[in-house]
C-alpha positions as CSV (number, residue, x, y, z in Angstrom):
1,X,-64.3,58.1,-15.5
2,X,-60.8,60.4,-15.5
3,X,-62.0,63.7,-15.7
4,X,-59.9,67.5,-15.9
5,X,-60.5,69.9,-13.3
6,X,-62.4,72.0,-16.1
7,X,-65.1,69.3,-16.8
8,X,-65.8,69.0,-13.3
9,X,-69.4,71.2,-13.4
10,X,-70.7,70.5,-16.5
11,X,-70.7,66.6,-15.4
12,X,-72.7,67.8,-11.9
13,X,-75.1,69.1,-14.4
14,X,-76.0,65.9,-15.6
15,X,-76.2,64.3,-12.0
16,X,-74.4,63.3,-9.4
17,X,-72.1,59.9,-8.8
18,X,-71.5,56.9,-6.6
19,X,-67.9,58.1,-5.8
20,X,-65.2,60.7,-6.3
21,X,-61.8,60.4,-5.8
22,X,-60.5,64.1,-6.2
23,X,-56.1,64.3,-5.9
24,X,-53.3,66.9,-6.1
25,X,-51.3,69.5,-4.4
26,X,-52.9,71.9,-5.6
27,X,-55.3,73.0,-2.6
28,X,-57.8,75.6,-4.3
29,X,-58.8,73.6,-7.1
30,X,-59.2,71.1,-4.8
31,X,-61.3,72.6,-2.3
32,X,-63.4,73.8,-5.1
33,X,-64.0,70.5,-6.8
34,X,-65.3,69.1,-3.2
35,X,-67.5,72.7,-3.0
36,X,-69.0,71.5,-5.9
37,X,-69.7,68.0,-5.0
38,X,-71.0,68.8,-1.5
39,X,-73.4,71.7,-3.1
40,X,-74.7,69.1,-5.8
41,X,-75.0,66.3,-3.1
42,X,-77.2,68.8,-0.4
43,X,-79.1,69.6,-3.6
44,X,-79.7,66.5,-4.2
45,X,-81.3,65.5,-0.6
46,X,-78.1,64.1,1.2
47,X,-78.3,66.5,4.0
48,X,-75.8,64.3,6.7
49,X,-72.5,64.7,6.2
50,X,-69.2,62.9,7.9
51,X,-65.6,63.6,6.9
52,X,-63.5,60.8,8.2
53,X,-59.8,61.4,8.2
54,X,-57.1,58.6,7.7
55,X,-54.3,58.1,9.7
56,X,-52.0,55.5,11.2
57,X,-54.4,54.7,13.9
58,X,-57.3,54.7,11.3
59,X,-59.4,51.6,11.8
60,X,-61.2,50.9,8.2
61,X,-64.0,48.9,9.5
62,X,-65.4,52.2,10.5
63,X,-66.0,53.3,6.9
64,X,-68.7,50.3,7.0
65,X,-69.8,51.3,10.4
66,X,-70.0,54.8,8.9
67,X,-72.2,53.9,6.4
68,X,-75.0,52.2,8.6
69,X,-74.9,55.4,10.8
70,X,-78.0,57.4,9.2
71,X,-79.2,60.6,11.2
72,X,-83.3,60.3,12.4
73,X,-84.1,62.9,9.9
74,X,-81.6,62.4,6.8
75,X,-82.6,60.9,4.0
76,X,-79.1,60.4,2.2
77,X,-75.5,60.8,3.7
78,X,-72.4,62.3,1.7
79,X,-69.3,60.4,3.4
80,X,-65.6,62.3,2.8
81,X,-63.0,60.5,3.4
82,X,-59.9,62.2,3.8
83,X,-56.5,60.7,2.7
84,X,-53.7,63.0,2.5
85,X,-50.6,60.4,1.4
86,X,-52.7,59.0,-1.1
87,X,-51.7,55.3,0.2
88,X,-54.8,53.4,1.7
89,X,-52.0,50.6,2.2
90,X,-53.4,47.1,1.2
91,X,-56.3,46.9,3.7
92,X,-57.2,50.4,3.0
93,X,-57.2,49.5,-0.8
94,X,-59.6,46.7,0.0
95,X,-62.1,48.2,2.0
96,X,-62.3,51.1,-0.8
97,X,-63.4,49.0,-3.9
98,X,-65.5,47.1,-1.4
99,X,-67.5,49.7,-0.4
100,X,-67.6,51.6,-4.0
101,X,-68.4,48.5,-5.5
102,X,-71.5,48.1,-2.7
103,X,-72.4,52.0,-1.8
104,X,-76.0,52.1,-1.5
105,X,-78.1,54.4,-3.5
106,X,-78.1,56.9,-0.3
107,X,-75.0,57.2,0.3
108,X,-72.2,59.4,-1.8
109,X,-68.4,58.9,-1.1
110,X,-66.0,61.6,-1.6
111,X,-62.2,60.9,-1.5
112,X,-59.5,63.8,-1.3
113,X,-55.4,63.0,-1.7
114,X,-52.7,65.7,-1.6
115,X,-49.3,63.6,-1.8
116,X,-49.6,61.6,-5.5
117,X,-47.7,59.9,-7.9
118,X,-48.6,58.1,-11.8
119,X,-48.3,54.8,-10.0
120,X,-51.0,55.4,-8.2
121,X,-53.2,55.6,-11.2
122,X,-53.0,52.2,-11.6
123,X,-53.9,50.6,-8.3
124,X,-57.1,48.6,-7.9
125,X,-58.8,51.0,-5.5
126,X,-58.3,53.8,-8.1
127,X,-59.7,52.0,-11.0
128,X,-62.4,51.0,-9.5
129,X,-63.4,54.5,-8.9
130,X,-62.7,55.4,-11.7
131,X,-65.1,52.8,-13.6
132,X,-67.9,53.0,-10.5
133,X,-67.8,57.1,-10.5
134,X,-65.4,60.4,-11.4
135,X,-61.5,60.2,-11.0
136,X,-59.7,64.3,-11.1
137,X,-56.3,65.2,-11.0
138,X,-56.0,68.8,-10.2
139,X,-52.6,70.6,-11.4
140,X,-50.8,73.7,-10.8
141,X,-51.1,75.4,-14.3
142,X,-47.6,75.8,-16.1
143,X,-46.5,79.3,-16.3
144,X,-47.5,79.9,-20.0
145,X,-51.4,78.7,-18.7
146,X,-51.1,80.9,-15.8
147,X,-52.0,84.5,-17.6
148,X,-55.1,81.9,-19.1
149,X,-56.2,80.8,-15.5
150,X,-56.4,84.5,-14.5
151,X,-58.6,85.4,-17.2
152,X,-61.2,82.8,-17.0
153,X,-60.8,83.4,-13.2
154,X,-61.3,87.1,-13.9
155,X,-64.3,86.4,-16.3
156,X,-66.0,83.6,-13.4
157,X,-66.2,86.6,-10.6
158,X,-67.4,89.6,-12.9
159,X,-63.6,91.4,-12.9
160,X,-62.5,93.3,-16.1
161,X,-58.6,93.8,-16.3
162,X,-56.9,94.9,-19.1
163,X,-54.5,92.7,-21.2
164,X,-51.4,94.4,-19.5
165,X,-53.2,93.7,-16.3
166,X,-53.3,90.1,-16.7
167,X,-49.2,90.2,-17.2
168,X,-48.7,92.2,-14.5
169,X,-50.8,89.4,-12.2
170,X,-49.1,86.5,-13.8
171,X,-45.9,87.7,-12.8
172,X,-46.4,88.5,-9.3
173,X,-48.8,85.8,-8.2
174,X,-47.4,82.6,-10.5
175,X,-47.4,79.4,-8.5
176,X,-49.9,80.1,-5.7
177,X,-53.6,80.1,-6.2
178,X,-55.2,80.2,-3.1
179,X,-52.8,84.3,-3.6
180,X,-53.8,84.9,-6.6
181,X,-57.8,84.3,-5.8
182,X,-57.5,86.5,-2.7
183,X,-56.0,89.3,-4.6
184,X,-58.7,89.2,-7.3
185,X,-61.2,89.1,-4.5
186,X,-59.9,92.2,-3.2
187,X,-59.3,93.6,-6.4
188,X,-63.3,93.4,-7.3
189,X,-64.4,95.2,-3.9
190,X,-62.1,97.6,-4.7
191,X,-62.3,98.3,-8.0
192,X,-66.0,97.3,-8.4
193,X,-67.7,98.1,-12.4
194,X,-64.4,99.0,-13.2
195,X,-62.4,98.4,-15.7
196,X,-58.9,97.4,-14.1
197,X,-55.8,99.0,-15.5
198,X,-52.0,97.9,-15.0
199,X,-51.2,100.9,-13.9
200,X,-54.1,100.9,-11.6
201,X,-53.4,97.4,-9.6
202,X,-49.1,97.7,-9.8
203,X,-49.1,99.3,-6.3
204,X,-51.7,97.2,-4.9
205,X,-51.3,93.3,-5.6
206,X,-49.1,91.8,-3.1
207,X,-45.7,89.9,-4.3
208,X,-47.1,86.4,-3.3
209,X,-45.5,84.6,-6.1
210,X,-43.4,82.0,-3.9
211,X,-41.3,79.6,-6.4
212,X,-40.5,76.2,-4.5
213,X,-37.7,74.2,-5.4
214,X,-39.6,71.7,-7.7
215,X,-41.1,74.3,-9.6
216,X,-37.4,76.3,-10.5
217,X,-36.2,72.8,-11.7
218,X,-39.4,72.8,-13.9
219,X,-38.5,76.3,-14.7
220,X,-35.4,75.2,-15.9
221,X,-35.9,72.0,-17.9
222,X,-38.0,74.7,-20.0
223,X,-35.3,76.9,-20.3
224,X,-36.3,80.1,-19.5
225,X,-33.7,81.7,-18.3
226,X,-35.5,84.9,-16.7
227,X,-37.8,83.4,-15.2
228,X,-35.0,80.6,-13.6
229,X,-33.0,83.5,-12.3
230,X,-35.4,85.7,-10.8
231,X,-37.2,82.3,-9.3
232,X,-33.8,81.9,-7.7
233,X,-33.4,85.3,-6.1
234,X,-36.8,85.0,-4.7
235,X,-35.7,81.6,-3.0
236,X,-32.8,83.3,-1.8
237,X,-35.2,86.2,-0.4
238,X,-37.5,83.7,1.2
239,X,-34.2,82.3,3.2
240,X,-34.8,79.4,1.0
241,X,-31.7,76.7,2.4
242,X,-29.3,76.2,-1.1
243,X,-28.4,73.1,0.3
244,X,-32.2,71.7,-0.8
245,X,-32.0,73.4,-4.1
246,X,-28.4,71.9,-4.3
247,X,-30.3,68.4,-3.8
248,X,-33.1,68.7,-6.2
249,X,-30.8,70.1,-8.9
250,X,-28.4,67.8,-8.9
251,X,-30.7,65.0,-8.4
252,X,-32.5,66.1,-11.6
253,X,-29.1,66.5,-13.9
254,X,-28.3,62.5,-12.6
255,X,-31.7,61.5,-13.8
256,X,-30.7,63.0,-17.1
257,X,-27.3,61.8,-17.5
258,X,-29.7,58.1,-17.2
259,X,-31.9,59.0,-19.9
260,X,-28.9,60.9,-21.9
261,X,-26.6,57.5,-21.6
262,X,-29.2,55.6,-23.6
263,X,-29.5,57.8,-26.2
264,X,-25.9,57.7,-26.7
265,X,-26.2,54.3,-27.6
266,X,-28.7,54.9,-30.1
267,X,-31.9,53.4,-28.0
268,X,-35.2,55.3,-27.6
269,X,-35.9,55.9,-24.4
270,X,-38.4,53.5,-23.3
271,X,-42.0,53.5,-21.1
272,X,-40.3,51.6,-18.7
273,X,-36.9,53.7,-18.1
274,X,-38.8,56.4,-17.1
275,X,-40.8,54.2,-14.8
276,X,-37.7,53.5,-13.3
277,X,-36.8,57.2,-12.5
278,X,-40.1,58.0,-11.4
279,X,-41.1,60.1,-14.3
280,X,-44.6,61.1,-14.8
281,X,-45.9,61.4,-18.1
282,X,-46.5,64.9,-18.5
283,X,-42.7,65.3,-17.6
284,X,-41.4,63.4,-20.4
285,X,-41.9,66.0,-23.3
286,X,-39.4,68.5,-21.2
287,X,-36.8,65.7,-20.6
288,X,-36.6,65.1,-24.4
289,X,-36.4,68.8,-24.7
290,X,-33.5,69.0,-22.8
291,X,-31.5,65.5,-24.1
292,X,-32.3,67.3,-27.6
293,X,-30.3,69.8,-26.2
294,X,-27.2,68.6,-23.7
295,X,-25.0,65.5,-24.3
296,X,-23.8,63.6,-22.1
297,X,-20.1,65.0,-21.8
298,X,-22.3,68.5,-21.5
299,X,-24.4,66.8,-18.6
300,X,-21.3,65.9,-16.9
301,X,-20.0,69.8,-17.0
302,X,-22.9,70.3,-15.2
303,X,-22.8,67.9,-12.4
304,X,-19.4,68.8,-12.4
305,X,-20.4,72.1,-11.5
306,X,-23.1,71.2,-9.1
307,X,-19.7,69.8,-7.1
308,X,-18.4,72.6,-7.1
309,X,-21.1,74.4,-5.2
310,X,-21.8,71.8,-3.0
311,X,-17.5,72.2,-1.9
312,X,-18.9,76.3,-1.6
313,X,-21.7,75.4,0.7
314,X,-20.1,73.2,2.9
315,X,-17.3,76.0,3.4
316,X,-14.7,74.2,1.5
317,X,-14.2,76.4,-1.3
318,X,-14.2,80.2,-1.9
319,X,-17.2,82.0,-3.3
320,X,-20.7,83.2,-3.3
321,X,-23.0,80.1,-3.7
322,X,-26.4,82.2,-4.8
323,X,-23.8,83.7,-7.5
324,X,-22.7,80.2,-8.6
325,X,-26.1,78.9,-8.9
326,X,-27.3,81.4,-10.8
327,X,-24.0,81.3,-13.3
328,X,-24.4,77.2,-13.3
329,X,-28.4,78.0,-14.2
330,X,-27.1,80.4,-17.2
331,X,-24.7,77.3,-18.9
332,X,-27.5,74.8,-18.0
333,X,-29.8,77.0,-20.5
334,X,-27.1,78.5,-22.8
């Protein structure tokens, strides 16, 4: 089963599975979701425990071997195996749906991924999980669900904020939840039965919000101007080279110009053009967004542009490059 992030507890409620594949950069929700698995598995009498962690030199014959190792006094054995690229290669691939297609009734296998892409949702080790046990993708919330993932994070650990407050948290900790959990924390055993107040937290709350690249080319295929240009003096800040948000820019205006050359012709743009670019689904509503928005010949002005800053960069042209990006940003979302 595919599950959300949210649906996660409820489903440990009714019991616990064969196999869970849990994926995504997104490190707190992450750790969370195997919290919650490893507490529901000690629960439920598998008191061993091994975490085996895949690298080049990873032999997979010892996830078998693994699973004929039982301690004297355990009764059942949670296994965690730890994949961080998210590519088990083609042996890894087949010693996964082996083994989840044969686990044993004492043993539980839990699978974490960082690195992840919509391809691999359709590899045979993955649907196999996902028809023998629980698949879940966890997600950086978007910045109009962030203020909504502070308040049910607020409401889980007891805190009351005020609606200002919740603003006022949004904008300084977006994009980093591992910061914005440790601030509540510390907000609660300071504050305590309170009831927290804007004014009350502005001085206190660290500015943790630290916009990578990928996230200010989100920022801008949503068009929000503010938020793109104070994301890009907060790169700047953070010594953030321009060169890599020169790259991930301009490589994101040629994958456009693609999709914006079919339209031209008076073609829908199809499933498989955006496999080509590498396009996950729950980017394509922003693309169409913006080809609603920019033809082609205003595409072109733009990677015109980009040129431009890349001569300034390199030294060969006069001028400020932070200034230029931020006035190329302003045309991209006028």
């Amino acid at each position: 089963m595919k599950i959300y992030a949210n649906q996660l507890e409820a489903l440990l409620q009714s019991g616990l599975q064969s196999c869970y594949l849990i994926v995504g950069d997104e490190p707190l929700q992450r750790l969370e979701a195997a919290d919650a698995i490893r507490n529901k598995a000690k629960a439920q009498g598998f008191t061993e425990r091994e975490v085996l962690h895949v690298d080049k030199k990873f032999k997979w014959e010892t996830l078998f071997s693994s699973m004929g190792t039982m301690s004297l006094f355990a009764e059942k054995k949670l296994m965690e195996l730890y994949l961080p690229t998210g590519k088990p290669g083609a042996a890894g691939s087949k010693a996964i749906v082996q083994f989840v297609e044969n686990t044993p009734a004492d043993i539980c296998l839990l699978i974490q991924c960082e690195q992840w892409t919509a391809t691999n949702d359709k590899t045979k080790w993955v649907k196999t999980i996902e028809k023998q046990g629980l698949f879940m993708r966890v997600y950086m919330p978007k910045p109009g669900e962030f203020g909504q993932w502070l308040r049910n994070r607020c409401r889980k650990i007891g805190l009351r904020v005020e609606a200002d407050t919740i603003s006022l948290l949004a904008m300084r900790l977006e994009g980093n939840l591992l910061a914005a959990n440790q601030e509540l924390e510390k907000l609660k055993m300071r504050f305590a039965e309170q009831t927290i107040s804007a004014k009350a937290v502005a001085g206190l709350v660290a500015d943790s919000a630290r916009f990578d690249v990928f996230r200010l080319t989100d920022a801008l295929m949503e068009n929000k101007l503010a938020r793109v240009l104070r994301m890009i003096r907060s790169l700047k800040l953070d010594n953030t080279p321009i060169v890599v948000i020169h790259w991930s820019l301009e490589r994101q205006l040629r994958q456009l110009l693609f999709f914006a050359y079919i339209k031209s012709k008076g073609q829908r743009v199809s499933p498989a053009d955006y496999r080509k670019q590498g396009v996950w689904q729950n980017q394509q509503t922003a693309i169409q967004a913006v080809l609603n928005r920019l033809s082609v010949a205003d595409l072109q002005r733009l990677i015109q542009g980009m040129a431009q800053l890349d001569r300034t960069i390199k030294g060969q042209a006069q001028g400020n490059a932070w200034l230029q990006l931020e006035q190329w940003a302003i045309k991209f979302c006028s």
